[in-house]
FIKOLZA-1660 file (N, C-alpha, C; in steps of 0.1 Angstrom, whole numbers, plus 5000, padded with zeros to 4 digits):
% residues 205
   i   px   py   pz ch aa at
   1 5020 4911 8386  A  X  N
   1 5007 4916 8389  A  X CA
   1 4998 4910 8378  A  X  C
   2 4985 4900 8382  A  X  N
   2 4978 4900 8374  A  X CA
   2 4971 4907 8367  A  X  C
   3 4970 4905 8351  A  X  N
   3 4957 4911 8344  A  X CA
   3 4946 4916 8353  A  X  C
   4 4945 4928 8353  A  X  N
   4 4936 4942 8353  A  X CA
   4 4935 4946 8373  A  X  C
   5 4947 4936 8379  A  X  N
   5 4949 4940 8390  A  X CA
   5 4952 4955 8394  A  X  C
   6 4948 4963 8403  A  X  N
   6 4953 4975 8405  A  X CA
   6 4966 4977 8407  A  X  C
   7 4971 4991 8407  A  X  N
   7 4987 4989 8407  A  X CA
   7 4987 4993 8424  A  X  C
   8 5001 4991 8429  A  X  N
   8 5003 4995 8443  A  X CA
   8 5009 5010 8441  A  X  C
   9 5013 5019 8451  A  X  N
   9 5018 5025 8456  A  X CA
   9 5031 5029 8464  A  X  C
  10 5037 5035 8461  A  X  N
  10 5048 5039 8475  A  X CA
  10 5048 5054 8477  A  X  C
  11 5046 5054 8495  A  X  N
  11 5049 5070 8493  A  X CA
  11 5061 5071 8507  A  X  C
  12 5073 5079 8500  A  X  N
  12 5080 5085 8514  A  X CA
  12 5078 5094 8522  A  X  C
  13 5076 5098 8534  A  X  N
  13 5069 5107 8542  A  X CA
  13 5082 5110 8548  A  X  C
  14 5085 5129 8546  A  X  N
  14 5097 5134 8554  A  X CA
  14 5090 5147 8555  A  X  C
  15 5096 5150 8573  A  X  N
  15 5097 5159 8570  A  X CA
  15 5102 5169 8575  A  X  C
  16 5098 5181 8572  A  X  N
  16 5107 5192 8574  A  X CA
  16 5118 5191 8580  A  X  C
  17 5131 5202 8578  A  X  N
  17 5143 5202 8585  A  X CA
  17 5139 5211 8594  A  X  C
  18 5149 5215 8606  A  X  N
  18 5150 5229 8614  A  X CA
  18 5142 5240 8608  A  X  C
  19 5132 5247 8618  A  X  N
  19 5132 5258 8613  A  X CA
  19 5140 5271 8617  A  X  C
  20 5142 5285 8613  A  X  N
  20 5142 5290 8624  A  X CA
  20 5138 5292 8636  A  X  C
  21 5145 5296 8647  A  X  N
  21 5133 5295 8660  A  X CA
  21 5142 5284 8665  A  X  C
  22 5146 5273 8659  A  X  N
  22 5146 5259 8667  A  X CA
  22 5135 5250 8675  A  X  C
  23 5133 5244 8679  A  X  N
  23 5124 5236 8684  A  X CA
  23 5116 5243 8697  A  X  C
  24 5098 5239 8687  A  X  N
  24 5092 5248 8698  A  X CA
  24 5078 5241 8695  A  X  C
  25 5070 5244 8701  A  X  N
  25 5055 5237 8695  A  X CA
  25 5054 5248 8689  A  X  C
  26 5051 5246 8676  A  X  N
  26 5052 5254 8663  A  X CA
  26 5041 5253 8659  A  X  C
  27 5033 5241 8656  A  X  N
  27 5022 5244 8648  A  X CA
  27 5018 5246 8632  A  X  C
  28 5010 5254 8635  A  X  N
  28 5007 5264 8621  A  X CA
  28 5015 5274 8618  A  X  C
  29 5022 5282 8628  A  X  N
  29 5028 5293 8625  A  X CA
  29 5041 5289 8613  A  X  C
  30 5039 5299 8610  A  X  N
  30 5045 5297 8594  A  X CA
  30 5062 5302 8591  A  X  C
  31 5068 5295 8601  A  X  N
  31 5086 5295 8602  A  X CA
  31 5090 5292 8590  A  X  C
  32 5101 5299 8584  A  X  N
  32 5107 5292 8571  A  X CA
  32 5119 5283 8577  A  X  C
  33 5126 5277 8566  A  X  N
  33 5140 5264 8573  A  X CA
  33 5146 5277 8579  A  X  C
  34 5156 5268 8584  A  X  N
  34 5171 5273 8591  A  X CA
  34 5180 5272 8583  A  X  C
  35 5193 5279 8578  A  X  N
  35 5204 5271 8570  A  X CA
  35 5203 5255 8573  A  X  C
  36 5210 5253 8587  A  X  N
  36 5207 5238 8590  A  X CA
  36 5198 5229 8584  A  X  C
  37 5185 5234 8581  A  X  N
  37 5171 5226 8581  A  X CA
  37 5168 5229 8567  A  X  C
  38 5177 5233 8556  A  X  N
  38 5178 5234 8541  A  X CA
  38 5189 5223 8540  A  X  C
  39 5202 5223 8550  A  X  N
  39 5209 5210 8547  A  X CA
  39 5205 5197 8548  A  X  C
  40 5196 5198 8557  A  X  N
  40 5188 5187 8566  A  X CA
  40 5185 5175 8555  A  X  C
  41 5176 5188 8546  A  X  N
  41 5167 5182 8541  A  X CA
  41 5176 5176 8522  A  X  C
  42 5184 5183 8520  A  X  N
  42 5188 5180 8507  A  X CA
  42 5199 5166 8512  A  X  C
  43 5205 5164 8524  A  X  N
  43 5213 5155 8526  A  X CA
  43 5199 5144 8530  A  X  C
  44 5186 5146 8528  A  X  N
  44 5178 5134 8531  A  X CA
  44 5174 5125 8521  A  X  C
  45 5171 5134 8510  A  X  N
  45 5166 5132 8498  A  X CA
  45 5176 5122 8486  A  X  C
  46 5190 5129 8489  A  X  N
  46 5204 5125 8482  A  X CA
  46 5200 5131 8471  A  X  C
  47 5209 5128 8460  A  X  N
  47 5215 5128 8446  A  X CA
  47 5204 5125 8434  A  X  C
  48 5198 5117 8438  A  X  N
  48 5189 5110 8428  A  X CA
  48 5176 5103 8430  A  X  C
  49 5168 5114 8430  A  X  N
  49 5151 5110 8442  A  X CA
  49 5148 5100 8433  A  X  C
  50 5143 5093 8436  A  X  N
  50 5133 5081 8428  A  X CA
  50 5119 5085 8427  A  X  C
  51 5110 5096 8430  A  X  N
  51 5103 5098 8433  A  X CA
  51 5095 5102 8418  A  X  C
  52 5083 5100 8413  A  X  N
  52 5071 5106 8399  A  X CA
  52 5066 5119 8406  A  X  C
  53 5063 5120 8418  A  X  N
  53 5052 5132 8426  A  X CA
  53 5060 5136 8437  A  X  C
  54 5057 5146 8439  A  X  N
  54 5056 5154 8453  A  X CA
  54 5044 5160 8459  A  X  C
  55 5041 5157 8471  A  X  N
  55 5028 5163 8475  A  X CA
  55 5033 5172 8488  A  X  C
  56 5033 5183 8489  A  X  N
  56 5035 5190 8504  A  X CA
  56 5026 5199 8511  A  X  C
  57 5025 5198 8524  A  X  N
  57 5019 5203 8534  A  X CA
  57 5022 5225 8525  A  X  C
  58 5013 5234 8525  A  X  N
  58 5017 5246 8521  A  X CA
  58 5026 5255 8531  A  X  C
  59 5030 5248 8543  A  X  N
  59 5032 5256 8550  A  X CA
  59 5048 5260 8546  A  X  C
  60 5055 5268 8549  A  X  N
  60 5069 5272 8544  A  X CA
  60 5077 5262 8543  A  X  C
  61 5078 5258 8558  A  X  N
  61 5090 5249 8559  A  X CA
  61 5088 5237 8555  A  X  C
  62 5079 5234 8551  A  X  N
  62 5076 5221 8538  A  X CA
  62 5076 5226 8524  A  X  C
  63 5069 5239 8519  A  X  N
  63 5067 5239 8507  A  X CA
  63 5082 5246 8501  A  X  C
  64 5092 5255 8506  A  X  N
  64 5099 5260 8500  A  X CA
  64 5109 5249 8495  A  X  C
  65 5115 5239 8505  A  X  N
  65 5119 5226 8502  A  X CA
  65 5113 5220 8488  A  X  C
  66 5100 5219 8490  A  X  N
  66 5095 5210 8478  A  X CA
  66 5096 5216 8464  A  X  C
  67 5093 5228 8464  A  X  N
  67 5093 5244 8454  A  X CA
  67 5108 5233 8446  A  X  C
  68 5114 5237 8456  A  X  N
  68 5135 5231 8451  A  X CA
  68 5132 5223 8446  A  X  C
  69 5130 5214 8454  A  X  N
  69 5133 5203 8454  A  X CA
  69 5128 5201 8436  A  X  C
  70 5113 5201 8437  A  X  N
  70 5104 5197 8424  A  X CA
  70 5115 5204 8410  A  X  C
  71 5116 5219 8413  A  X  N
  71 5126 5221 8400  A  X CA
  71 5140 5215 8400  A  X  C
  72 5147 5210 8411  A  X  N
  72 5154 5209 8402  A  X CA
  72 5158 5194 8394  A  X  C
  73 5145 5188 8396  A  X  N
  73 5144 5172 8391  A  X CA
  73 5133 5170 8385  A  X  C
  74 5125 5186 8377  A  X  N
  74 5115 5185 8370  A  X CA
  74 5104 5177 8372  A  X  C
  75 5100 5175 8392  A  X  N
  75 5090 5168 8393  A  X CA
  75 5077 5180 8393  A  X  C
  76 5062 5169 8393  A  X  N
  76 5052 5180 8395  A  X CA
  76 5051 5180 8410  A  X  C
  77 5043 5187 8414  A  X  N
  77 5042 5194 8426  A  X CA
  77 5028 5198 8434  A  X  C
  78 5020 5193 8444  A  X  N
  78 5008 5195 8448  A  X CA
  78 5014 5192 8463  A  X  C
  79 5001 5204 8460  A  X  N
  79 4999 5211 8476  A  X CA
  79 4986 5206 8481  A  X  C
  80 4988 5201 8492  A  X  N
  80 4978 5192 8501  A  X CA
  80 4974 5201 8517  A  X  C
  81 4962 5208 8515  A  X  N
  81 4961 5218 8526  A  X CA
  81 4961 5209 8540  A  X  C
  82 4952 5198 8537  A  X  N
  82 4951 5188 8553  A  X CA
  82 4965 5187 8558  A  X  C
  83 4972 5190 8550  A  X  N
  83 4985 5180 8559  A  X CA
  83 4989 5189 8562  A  X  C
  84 4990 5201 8569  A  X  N
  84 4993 5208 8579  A  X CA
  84 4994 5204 8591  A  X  C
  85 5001 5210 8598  A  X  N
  85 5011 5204 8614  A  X CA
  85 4994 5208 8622  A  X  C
  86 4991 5202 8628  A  X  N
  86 4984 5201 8641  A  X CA
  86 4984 5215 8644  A  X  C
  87 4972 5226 8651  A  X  N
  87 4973 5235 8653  A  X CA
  87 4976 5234 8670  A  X  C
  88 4986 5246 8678  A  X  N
  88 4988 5245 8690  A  X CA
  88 4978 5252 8700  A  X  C
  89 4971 5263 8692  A  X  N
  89 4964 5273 8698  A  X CA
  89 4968 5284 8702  A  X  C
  90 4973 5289 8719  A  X  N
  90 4982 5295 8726  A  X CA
  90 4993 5290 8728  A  X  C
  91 4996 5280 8725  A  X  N
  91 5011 5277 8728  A  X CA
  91 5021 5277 8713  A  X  C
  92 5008 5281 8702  A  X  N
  92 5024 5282 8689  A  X CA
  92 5035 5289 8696  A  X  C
  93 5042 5289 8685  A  X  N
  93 5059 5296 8688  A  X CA
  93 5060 5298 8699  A  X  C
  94 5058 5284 8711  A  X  N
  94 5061 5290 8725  A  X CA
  94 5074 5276 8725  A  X  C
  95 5080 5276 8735  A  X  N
  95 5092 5267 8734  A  X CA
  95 5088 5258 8747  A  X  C
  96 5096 5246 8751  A  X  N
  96 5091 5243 8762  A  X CA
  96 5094 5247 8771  A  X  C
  97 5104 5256 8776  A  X  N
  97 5111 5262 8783  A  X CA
  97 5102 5270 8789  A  X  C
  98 5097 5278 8783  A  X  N
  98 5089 5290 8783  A  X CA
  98 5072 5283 8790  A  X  C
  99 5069 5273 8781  A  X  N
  99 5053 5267 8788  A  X CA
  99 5057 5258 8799  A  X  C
 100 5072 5256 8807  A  X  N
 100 5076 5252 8814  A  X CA
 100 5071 5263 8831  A  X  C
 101 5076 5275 8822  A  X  N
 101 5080 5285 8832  A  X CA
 101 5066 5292 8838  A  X  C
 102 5058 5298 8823  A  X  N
 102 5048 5300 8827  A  X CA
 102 5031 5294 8827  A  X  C
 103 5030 5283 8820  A  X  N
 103 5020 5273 8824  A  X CA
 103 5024 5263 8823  A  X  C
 104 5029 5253 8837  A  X  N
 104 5036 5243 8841  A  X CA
 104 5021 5234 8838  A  X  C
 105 5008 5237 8844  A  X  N
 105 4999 5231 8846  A  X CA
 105 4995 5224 8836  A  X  C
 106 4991 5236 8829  A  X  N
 106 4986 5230 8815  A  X CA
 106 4998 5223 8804  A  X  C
 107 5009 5222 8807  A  X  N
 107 5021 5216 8800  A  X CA
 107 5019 5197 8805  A  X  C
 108 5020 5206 8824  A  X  N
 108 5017 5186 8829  A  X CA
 108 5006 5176 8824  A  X  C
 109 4993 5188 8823  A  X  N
 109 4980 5182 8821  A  X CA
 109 4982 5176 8805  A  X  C
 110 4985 5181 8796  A  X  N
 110 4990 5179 8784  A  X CA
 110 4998 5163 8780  A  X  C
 111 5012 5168 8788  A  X  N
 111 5021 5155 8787  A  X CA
 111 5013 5138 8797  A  X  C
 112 5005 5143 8802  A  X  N
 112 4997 5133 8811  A  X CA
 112 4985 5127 8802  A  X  C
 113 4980 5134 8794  A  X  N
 113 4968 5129 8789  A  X CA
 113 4969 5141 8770  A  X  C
 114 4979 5140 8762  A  X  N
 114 4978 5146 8753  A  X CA
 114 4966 5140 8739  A  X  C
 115 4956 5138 8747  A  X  N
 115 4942 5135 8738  A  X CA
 115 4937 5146 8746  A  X  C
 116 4934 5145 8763  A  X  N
 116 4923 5152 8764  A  X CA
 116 4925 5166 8771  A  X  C
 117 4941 5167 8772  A  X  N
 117 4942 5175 8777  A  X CA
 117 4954 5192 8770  A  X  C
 118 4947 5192 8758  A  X  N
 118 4950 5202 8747  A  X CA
 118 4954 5211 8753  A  X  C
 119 4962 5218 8742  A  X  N
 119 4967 5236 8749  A  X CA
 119 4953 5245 8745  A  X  C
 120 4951 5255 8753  A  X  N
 120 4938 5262 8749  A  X CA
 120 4935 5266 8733  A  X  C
 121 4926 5266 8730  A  X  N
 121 4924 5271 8715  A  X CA
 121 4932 5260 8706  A  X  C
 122 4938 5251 8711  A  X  N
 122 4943 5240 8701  A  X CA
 122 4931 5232 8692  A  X  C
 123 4933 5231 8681  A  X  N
 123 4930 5220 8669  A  X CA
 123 4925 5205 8681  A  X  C
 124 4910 5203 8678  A  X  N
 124 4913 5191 8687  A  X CA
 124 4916 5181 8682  A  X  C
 125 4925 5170 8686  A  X  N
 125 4933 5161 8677  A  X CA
 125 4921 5152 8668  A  X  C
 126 4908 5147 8674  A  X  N
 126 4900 5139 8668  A  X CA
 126 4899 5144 8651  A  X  C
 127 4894 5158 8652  A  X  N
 127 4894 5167 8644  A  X CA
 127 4908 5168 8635  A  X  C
 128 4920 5167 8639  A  X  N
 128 4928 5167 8628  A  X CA
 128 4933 5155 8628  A  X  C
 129 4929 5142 8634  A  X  N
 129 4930 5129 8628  A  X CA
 129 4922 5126 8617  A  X  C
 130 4910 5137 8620  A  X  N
 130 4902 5129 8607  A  X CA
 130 4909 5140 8595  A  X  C
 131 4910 5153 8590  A  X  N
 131 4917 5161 8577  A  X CA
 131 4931 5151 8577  A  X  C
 132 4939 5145 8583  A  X  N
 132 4951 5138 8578  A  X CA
 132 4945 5126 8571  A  X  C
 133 4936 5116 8577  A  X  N
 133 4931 5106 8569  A  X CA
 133 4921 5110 8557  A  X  C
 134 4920 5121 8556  A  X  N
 134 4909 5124 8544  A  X CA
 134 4916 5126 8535  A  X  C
 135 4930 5134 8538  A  X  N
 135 4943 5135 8529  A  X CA
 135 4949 5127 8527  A  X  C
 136 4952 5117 8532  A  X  N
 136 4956 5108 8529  A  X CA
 136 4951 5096 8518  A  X  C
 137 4940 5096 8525  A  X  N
 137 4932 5088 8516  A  X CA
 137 4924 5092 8503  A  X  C
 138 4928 5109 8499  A  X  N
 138 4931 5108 8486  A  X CA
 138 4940 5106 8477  A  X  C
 139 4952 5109 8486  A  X  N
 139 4965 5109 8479  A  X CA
 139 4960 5089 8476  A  X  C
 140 4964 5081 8488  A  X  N
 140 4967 5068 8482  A  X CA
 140 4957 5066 8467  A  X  C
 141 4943 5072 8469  A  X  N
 141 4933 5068 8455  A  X CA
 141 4937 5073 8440  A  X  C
 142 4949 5087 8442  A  X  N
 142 4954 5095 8429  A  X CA
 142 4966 5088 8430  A  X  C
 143 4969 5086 8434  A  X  N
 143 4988 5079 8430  A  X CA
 143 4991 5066 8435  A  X  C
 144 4981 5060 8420  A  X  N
 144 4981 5042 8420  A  X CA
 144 4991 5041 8410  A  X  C
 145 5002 5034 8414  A  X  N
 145 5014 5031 8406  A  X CA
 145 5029 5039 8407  A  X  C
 146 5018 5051 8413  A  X  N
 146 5035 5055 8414  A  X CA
 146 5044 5060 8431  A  X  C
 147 5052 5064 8430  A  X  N
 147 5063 5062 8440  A  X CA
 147 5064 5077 8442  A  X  C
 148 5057 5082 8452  A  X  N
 148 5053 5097 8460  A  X CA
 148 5060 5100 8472  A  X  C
 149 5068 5112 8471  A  X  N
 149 5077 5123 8481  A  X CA
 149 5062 5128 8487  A  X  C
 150 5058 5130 8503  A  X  N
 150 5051 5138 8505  A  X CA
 150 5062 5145 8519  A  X  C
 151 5059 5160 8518  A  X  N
 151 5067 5169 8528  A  X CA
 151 5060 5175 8533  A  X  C
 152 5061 5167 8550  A  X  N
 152 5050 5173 8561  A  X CA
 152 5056 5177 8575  A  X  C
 153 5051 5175 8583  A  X  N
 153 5050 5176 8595  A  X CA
 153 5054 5163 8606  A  X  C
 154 5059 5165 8614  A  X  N
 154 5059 5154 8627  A  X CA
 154 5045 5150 8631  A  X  C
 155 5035 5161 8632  A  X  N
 155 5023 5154 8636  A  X CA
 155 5017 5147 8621  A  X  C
 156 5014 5151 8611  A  X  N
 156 5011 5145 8598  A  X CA
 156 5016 5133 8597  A  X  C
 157 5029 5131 8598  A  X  N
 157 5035 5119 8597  A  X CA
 157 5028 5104 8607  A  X  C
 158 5032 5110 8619  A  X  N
 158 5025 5102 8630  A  X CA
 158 5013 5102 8629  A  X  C
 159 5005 5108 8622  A  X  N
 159 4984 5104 8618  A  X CA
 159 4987 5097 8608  A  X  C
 160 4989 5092 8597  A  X  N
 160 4993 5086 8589  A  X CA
 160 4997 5073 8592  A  X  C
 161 5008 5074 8599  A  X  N
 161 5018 5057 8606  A  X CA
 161 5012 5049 8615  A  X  C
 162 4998 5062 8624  A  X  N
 162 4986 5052 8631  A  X CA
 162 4980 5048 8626  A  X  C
 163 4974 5056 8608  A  X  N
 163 4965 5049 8606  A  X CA
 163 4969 5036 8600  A  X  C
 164 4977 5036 8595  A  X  N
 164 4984 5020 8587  A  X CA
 164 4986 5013 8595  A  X  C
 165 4986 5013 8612  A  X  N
 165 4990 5005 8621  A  X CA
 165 4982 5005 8625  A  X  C
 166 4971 5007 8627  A  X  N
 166 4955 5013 8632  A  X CA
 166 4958 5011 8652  A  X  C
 167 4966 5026 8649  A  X  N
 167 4972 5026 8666  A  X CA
 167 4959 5038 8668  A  X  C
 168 4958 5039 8687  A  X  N
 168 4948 5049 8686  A  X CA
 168 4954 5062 8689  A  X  C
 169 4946 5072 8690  A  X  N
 169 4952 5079 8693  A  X CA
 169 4964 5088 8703  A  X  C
 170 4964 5079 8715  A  X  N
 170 4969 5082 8724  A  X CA
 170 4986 5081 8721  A  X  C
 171 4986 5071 8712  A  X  N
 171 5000 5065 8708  A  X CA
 171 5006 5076 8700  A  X  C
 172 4999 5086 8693  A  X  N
 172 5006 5092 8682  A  X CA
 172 5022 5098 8690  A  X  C
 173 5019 5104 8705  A  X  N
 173 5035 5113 8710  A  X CA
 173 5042 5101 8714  A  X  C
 174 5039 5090 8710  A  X  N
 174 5048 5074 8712  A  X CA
 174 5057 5074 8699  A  X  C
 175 5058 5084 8686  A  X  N
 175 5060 5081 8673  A  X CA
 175 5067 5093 8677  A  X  C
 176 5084 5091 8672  A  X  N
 176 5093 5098 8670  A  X CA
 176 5098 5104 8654  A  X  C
 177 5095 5115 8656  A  X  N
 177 5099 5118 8634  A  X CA
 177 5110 5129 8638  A  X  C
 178 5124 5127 8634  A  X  N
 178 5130 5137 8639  A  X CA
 178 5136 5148 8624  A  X  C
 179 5138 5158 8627  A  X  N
 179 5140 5167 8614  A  X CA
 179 5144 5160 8604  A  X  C
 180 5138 5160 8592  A  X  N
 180 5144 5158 8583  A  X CA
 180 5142 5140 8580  A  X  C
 181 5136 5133 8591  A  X  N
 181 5134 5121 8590  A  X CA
 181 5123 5119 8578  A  X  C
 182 5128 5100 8577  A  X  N
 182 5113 5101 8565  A  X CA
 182 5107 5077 8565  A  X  C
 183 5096 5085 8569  A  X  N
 183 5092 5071 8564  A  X CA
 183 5086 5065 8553  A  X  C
 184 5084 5050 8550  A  X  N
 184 5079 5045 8536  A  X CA
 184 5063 5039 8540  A  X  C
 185 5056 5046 8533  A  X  N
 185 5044 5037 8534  A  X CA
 185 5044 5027 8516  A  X  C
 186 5041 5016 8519  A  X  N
 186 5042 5008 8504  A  X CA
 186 5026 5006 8508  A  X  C
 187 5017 5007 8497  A  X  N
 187 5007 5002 8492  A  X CA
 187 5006 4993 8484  A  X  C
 188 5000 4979 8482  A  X  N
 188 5001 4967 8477  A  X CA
 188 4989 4967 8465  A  X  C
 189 4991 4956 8457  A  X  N
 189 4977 4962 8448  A  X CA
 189 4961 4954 8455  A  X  C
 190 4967 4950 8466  A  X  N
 190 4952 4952 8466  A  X CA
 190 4946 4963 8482  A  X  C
 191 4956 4970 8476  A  X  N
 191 4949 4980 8486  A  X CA
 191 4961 4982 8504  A  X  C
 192 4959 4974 8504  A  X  N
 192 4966 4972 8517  A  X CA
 192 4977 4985 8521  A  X  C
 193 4984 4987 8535  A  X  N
 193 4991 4996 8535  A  X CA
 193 5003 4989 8543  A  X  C
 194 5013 4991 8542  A  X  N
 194 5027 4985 8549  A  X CA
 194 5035 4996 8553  A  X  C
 195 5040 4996 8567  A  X  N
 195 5054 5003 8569  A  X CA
 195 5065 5000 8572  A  X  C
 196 5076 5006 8561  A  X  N
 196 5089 5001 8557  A  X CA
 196 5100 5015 8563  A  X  C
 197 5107 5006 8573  A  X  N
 197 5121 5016 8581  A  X CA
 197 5132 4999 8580  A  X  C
 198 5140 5008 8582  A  X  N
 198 5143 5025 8576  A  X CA
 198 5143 5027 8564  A  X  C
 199 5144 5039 8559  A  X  N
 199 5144 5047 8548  A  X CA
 199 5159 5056 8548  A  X  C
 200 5166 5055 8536  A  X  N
 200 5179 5059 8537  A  X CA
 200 5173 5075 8527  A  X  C
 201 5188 5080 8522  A  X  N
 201 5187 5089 8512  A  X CA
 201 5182 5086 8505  A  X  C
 202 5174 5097 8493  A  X  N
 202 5169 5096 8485  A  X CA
 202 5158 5084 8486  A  X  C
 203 5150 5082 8496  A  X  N
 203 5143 5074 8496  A  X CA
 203 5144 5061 8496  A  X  C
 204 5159 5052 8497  A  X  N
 204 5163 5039 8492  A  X CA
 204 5161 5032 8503  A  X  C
 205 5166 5020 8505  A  X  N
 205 5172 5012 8513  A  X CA
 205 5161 5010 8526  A  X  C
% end
């Protein structure tokens, strides 16, 4: 890097394991892990994070993880309100099974057009595309040089991975983040943003 060039960035994006409940449009509702989704997550990380920061979403099943995680490798620790999971409205803690059975309509209308065709009272996505990019784009401006754990959400992840790809909206339920998964965003010094898969344990490879 040249003299008085900015430094670059890397941040790994994982997140959460199982919660209790198992898989449901969850949302905001505030589930802690599962046994499972505490293993999930320490067999993601491995042995020896490479990581200076942790930033996590406050919600349980991100922050109790990070709480650990941060002590027991004496990292610091910030909590990032934006990066909370997408709000569902009336369909939190509903399963699909269930918005299968009893609103087929609005499940179809949803999976057919999931921009315009929200669950009632849901977060509208424009609206939490823009709180993930505002978060985001502080984090990349405070952690120039170093190598950041952030623990979030499937939807957080995927607002993030469009914006570095500058996909539009429609694409985000095209992006698969499965429990415990994690991707690399690398920031270059002059700003730029890159996405790097896979991503092994502890953030390597």
């Amino acid at each position: 890097m040249s003299a008085g060039a900015e430094p670059g960035a890397r941040f790994d994006l994982l997140r959460h394991g199982e919660p209790v409940g198992g898989r449901r449009y969850r949302g905001q509702r505030d589930d802690p892990l599962s046994e499972t989704g505490w293993r999930q997550m320490w067999a993601a990380v491995g042995a020896a994070p490479p990581w200076t920061r942790i930033i996590s979403s406050p919600l349980v099943r991100c922050a109790a993880f990070a709480e650990a995680l941060a002590e027991r490798f004496a990292l610091p620790l910030d909590y990032e309100a934006r990066f909370k999971e997408i709000g569902f409205g009336s369909w939190e803690g509903r399963t699909t099974a269930e918005l299968e059975r009893e609103v087929p309509e609005q499940l179809a209308r949803f999976r057919a057009d999931p921009v315009g065709g929200r669950p009632p009272g849901a977060e509208p996505l424009a609206e939490f595309i823009a709180r993930i990019d505002a978060g985001w784009g502080d984090c990349v401006e405070g952690c120039r040089g170093e190598s950041v754990l952030i623990v979030a959400h499937a939807g957080t992840i995927r607002a993030v991975i469009a914006r570095v790809l500058a996909l539009p909206p429609a694409a985000l339920q095209r992006i698969k983040v499965p429990y415990a998964g994690m991707a690399r965003i690398e920031i270059d010094a002059g700003r730029g943003a890159s996405l790097a898969l896979p991503v092994g344990q502890g953030g390597s490879g």
